[in-house]
N, C-alpha and C positions, 0 to 999 in steps of 0.2 A: 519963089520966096517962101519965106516958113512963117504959116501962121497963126499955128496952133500946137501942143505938143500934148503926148499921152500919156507921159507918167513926169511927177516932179523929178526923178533924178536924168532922164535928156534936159530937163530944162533947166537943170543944177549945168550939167556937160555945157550948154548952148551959153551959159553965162560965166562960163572959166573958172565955176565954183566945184570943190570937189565932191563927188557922189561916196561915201562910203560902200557903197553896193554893188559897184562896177569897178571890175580892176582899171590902175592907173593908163597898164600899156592900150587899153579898149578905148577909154574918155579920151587918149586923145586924138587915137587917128578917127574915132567917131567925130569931135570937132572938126577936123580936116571937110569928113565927108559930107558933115552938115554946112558945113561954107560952100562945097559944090550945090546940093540941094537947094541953100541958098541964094544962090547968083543963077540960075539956071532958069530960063524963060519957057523952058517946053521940056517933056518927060523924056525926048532923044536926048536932048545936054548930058544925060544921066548915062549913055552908053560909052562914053568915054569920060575917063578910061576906062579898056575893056574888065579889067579888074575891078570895077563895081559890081562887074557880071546882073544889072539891073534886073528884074524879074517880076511880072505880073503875078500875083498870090491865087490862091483858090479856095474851095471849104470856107472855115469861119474868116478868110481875112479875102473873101472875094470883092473884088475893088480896091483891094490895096495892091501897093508895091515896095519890092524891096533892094535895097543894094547890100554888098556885103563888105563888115568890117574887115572880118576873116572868116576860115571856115565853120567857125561855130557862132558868132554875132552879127548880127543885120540891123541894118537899120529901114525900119520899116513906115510905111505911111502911105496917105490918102493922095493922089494927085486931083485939083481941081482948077481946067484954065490954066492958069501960072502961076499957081502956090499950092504948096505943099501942108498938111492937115494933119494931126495925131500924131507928129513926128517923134517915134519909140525908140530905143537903144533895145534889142531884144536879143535872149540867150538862144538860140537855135535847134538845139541839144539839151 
């Protein structure tokens, strides 16, 4: 479950409000993949589909993880227990 986010415009996305800062076609399969994130009991839920391509982080975002929107956005965050933490819409690129 998501219970925290780290920038106002995922939490503009999380609320079906528009971000000016993120293109339209990103905000919404980002929504998609945050309703997975949020329905999801344990950080395996997140390997399917394989197309999240889910991925533990490294360097500055060690402890995070991320899945992918496309190939240049992720959405990335914190896993703890069974909620998800700092939930970010992030440019990749």
């Amino acid at each position: 479950m998501i219970q925290s986010f780290g920038d106002n415009e995922t939490e503009l996305v999380w609320q079906r409000r528009v971000s000016r800062r993120l293109p339209r076609d990103i905000q919404r399969v980002a929504l998609r993949k945050m309703y997975l994130i949020h329905r999801s009991r344990n950080l395996n839920d997140l390997r399917v589909p394989p197309a999240n391509r889910l991925e533990k982080l490294k360097g500055s975002r060690d402890g995070w993880y991320s899945i992918r929107i496309n190939d240049q956005w992720r959405i990335c965050f914190r896993w703890v227990g069974t909620d998800a933490y700092e939930v970010e819409i992030v440019d990749y690129h």
